[in-house]
C-alpha positions as CSV (number, residue, x, y, z in Angstrom):
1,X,26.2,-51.1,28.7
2,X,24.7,-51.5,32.6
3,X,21.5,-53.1,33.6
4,X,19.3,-50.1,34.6
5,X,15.6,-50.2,35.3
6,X,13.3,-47.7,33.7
7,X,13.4,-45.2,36.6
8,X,17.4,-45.2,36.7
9,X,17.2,-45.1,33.0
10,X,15.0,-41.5,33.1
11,X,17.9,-40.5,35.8
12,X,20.4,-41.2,33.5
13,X,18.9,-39.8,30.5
14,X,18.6,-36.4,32.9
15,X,22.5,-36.6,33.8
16,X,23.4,-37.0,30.1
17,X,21.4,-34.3,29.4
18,X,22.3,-31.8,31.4
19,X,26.1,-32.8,31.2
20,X,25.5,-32.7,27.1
21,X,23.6,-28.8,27.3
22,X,24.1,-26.3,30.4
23,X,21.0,-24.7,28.9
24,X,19.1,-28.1,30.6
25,X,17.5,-27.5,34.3
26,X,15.0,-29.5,36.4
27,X,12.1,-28.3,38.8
28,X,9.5,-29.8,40.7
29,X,8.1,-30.4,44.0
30,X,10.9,-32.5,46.4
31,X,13.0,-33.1,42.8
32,X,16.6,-32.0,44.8
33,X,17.7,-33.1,47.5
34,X,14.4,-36.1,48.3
35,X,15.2,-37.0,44.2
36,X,11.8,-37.2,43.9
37,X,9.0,-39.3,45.2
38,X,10.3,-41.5,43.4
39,X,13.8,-41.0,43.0
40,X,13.9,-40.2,39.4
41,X,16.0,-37.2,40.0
42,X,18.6,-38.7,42.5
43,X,21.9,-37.6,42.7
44,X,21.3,-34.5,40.2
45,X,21.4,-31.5,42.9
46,X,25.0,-32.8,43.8
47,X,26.1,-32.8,40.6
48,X,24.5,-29.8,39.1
49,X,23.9,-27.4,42.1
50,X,20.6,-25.6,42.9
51,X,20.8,-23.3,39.9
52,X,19.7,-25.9,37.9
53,X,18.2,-28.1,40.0
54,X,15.5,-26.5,41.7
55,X,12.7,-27.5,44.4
56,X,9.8,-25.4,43.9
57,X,6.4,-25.1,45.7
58,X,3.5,-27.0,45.7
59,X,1.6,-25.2,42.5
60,X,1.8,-27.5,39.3
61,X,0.2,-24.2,37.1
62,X,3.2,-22.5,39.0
63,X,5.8,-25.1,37.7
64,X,4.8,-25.7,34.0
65,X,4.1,-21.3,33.6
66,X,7.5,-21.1,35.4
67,X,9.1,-23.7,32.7
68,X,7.2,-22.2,29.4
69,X,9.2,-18.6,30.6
70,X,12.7,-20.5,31.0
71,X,12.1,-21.8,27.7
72,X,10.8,-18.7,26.0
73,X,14.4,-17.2,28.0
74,X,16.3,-19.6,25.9
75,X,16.7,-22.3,29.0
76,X,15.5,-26.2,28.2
77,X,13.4,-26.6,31.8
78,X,12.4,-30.5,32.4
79,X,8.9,-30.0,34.7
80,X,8.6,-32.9,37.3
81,X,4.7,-33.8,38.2
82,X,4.5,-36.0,40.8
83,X,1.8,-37.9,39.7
84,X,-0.1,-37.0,36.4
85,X,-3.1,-37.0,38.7
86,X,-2.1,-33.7,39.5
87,X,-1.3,-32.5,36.2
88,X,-4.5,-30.7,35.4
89,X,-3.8,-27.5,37.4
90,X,-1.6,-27.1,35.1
91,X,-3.6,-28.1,32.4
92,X,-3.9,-24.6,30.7
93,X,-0.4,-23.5,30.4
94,X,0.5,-26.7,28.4
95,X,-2.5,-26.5,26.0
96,X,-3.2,-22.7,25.9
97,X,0.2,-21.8,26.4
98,X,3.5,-23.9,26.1
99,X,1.5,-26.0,22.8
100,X,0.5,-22.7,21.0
101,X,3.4,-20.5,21.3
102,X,5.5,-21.6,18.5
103,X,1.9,-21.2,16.0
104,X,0.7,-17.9,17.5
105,X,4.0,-16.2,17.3
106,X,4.7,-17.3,13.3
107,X,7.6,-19.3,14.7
108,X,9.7,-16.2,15.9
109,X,9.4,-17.9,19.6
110,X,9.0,-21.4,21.4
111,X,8.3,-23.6,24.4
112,X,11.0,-26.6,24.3
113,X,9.8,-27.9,27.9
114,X,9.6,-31.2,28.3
115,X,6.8,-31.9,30.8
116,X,7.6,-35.5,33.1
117,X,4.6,-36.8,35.0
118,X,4.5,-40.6,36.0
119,X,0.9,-42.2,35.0
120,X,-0.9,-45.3,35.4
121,X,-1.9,-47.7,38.2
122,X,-0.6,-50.6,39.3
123,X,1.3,-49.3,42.5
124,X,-2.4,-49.4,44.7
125,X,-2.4,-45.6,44.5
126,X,-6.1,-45.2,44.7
127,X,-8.3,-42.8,42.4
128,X,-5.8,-39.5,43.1
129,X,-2.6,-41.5,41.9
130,X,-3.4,-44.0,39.1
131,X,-4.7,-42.1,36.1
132,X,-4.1,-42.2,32.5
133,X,-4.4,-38.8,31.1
134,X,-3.0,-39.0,27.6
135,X,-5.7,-38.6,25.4
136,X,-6.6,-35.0,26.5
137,X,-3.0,-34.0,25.5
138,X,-2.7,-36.2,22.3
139,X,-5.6,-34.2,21.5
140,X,-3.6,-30.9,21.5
141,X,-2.0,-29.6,18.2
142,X,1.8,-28.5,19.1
143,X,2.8,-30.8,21.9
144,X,4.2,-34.0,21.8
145,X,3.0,-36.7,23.6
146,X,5.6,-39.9,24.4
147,X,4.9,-43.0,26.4
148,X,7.9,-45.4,26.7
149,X,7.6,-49.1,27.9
150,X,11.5,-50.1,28.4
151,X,14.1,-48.9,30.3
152,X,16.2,-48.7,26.8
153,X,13.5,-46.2,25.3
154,X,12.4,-44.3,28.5
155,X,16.5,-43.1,28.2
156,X,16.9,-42.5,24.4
157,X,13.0,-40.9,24.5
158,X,14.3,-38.7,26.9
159,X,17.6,-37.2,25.2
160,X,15.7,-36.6,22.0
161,X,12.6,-35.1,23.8
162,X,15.5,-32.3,25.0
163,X,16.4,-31.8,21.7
164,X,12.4,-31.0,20.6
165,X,11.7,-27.9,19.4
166,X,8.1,-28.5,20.8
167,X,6.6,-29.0,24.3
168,X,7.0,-32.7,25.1
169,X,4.5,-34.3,27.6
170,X,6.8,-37.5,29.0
171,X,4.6,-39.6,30.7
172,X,6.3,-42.7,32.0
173,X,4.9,-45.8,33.4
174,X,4.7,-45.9,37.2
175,X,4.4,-49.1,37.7
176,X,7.6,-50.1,35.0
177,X,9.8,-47.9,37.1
178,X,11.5,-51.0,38.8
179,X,9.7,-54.0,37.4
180,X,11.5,-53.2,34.1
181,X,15.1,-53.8,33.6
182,X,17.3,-54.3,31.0
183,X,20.7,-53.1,29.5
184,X,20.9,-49.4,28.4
185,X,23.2,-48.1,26.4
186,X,25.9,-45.9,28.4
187,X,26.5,-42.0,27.2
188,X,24.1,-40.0,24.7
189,X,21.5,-42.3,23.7
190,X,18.4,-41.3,21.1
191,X,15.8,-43.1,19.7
192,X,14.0,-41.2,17.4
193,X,10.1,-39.3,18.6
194,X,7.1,-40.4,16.3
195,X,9.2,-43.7,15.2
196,X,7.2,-47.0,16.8
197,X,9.2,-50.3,17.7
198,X,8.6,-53.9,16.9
199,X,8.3,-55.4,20.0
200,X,7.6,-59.2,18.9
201,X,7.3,-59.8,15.2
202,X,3.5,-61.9,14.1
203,X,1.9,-62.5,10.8
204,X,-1.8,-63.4,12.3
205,X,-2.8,-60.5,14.6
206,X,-1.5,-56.7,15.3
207,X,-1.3,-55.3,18.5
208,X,-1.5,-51.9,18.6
209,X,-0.1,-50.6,22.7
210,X,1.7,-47.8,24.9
211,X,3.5,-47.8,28.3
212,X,2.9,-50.1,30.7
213,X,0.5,-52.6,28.7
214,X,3.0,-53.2,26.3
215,X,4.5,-56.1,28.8
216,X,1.4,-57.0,29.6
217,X,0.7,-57.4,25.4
218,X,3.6,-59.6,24.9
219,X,2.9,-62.2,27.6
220,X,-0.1,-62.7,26.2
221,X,1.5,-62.6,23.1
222,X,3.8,-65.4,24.1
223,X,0.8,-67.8,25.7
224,X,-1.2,-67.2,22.1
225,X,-1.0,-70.1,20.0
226,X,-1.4,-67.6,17.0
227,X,1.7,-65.9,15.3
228,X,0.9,-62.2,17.2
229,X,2.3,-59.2,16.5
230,X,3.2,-56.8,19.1
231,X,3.5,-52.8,18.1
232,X,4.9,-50.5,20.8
233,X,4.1,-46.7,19.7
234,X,6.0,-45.0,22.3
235,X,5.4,-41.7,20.5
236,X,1.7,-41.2,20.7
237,X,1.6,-37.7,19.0
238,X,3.2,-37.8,16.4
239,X,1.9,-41.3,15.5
240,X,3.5,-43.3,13.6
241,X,0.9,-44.0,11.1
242,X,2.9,-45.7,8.4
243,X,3.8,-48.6,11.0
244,X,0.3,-48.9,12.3
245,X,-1.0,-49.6,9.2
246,X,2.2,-51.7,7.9
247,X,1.6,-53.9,10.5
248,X,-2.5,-54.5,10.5
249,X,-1.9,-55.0,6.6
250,X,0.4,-57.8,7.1
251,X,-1.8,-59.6,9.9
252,X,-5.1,-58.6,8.4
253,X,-6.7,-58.4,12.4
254,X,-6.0,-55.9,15.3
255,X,-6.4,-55.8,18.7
256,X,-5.6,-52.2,21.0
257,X,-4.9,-51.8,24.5
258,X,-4.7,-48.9,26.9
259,X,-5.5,-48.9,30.5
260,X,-6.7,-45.4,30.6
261,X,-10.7,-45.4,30.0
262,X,-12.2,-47.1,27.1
263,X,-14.8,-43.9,26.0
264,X,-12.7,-41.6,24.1
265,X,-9.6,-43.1,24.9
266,X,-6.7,-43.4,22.8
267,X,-7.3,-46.3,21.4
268,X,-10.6,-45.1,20.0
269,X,-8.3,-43.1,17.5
270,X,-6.5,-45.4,16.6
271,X,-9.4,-47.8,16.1
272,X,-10.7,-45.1,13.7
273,X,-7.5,-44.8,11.5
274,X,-6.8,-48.7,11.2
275,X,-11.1,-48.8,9.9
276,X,-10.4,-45.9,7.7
277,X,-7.3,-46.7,6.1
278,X,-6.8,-50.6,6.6
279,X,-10.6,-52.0,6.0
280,X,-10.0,-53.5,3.5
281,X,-6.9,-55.5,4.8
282,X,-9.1,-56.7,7.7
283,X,-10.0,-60.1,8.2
284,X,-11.8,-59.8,11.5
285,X,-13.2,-57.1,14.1
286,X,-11.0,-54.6,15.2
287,X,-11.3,-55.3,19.4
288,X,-10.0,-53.0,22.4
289,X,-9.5,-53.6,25.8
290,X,-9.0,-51.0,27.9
291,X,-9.3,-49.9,31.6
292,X,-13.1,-48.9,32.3
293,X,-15.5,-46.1,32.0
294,X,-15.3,-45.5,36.2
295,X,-12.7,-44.0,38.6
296,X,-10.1,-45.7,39.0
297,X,-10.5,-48.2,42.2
298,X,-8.2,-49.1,44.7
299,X,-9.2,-52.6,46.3
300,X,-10.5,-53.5,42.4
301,X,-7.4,-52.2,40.5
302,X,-6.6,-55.9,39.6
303,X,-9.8,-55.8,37.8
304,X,-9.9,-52.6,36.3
305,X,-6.7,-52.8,34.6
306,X,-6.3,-54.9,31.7
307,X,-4.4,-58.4,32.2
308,X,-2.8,-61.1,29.8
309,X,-6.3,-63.1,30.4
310,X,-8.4,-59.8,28.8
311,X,-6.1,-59.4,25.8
312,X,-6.0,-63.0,25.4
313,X,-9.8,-63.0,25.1
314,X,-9.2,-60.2,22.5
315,X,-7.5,-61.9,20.5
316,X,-9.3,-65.1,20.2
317,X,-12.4,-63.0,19.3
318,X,-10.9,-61.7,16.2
319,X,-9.3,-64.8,15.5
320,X,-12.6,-65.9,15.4
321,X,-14.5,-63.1,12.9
C-alpha cells in the first residue's frame, strides 16, 4: 500500500478503472492535458489518449447530456464538474434524464454515469465555489448519491460507483483533497455503496456525518470526555438505515452534522428517521449543527462552517437532556 491523499486516491481509482474496463472514459472542462483544476485527472490523457480522455467546452448541461448518451451507447462516461457550484446547469439531465431512464424505459435501458463534482468550503472560494448541494440530488429517486471522507474510501467508492448500474453523483470534499492522507490499497479496490463505516466506536452519543465534517466529528470526538460514537455514511442515497439506527440504539443520543444549510438539509432527514424509528431508544434531544441558512461567505467562512467547538457544544447539550 502507498500513502495517497484523497485527490491522488480519486486519480488512482480513475487509472484502475479505466485500465480494469476500456468501456470507462472521462470528460470535463480542462480534465486532459491541465488534469483538472485540481489535478484529479493528472497523468490520464498520457496514458489513455484523447479518445477517452476528453476536454470539452464550457457547458455543464453539455457534459452530463453528452455522458447520459455514452452510457445509453454502452460507454461508462465519468462527468468532471469543476465545482458543484456549477452543477445546476446541468441540473435537469441528472434528475429528468440520467435518474429516470432506467424506470421510464421498464429496465430495457440505462445511464451508468458517474457524475464527479468537488463540494464544500474550506478553500476561501467565496459564494460561487463552496456549496453543498446534496440534498437536492438525495432527493432524486434513481441516482446515487456518495460522499467519501478518506482517501481509502474516495478510491474503493470510486471503482464500485463504475460498476453501478445507476447514475452516481460523486461529490468529494474539496477541502480533504490534500489535507487527508493515508495508506490506500494498491490495484482494484471496492468498498461497497449504501454500506456506512465506523469511524470511532462510542456507547454514550451517535454521530451521524458525511464528507468533510466527518474529521471535523472525530476531533471533537476525541476532546469529549464522553464515550462518542462517530458514523461516517459515505453513501447518502442509498442510506444505510440499519447502521443509523444500530448505532443511535446503542448510545441512546444523536448528534448530526453537515455543513451544507441547516433548512432542508440532509440532516433534516435523517433527524426524521432516527425520531421515527429510534424514539424510543432516545435518552436526550436529537441536535444538528449545520452550516447556516445564508450564502455561503468568504471573509466569514470560519464561522459559517461547523467546527470541533460547535459539535462539541452539541454534544454536551444532549448529554445534558
Amino acid at each position: 500500500m502507498a500513502e495517497r491523499t484523497l485527490v491522488q486516491a480519486v486519480n488512482d481509482a480513475l487509472r484502475e478503472g479505466m485500465r480494469r474496463d476500456d468501456d470507462v472514459v472521462v470528460l470535463g472542462e480542462d480534465i486532459g492535458k491541465a488534469g483538472g483544476v485540481f489535478r484529479a485527472t493528472e497523468g490520464l490523457l498520457d496514458e489513455f489518449g484523447p479518445g477517452r480522455v476528453l476536454d470539452t467546452p464550457l457547458a455543464e448541461n453539455g457534459i452530463v447530456g453528452t455522458a447520459i448518451g455514452m452510457a445509453l451507447y454502452g460507454l461508462r462516461p465519468v462527468a468532471e464538474i469543476q465545482f458543484s457550484d456549477f452543477i445546476f446547469p446541468a441540473f435537469d439531465q441528472i434528475v429528468s434524464e440520467a435518474a429516470k431512464m432506467r424506470y421510464r424505459s421498464n429496465g430495457q435501458y440505462a445511464a451508468p454515469i458517474v457524475v464527479r463534482a468537488p463540494v464544500g468550503g474550506g478553500i476561501k472560494g467565496g459564494l460561487y465555489h463552496s456549496q453543498s448541494p446534496e440534498a437536492y440530488f438525495a432527493h432524486t429517486a434513481g441516482l446515487v448519491v456518495v460522499s467519501p471522507s478518506t482517501p481509502s474510501d474516495a478510491k474503493g467508492l470510486l471503482l464500485s460507483a463504475l460498476l453501478s448500474p445507476d447514475p452516481v453523483m460523486f461529490l468529494e470534499p474539496k477541502r480533504l483533497y490534500r489535507t487527508a492522507k493515508e495508506e490506500v490499497p494498491d490495484g482494484v479496490h471496492e468498498v461497497p455503496l449504501g454500506k456506512a463505516r465506523v469511524a470511532r466506536e462510542g456507547t454514550d452519543v451517535t454521530i451521524l456525518t458525511y464528507g468533510s465534517m466527518t474529521p471535523t466529528c472525530l476531533e471533537a470526538a476525541e476532546a469529549s470526555s464522553a464515550s462518542v460514537e462517530v458514523l461516517d455514511l459515505r453513501t447518502l442515497l442509498p442510506l444505510d438505515v440499519d447502521a443509523v439506527l444500530a448505532s443511535v440504539r446503542k448510545t441512546g443520543r444523536c448528534v448530526i452534522v453537515h455543513e451544507a444549510p441547516r433548512t432542508c438539509g440532509y440532516g433534516a432527514e435523517l433527524a426524521a428517521i432516527v425520531a421515527e424509528r429510534a424514539l424510543g431508544s432516545l435518552l436526550g434531544p436529537i441536535a444538528r449543527v449545520a452550516g447556516f441558512d445564508t450564502p455561503f461567505p468568504y471573509t466569514l467562512e470560519h464561522v459559517y462552517l461547523p467546527d470541533a467547538r460547535r459539535v462539541s457544544h452539541a454534544i454536551e447539550h444532549v448529554l445534558a437532556g
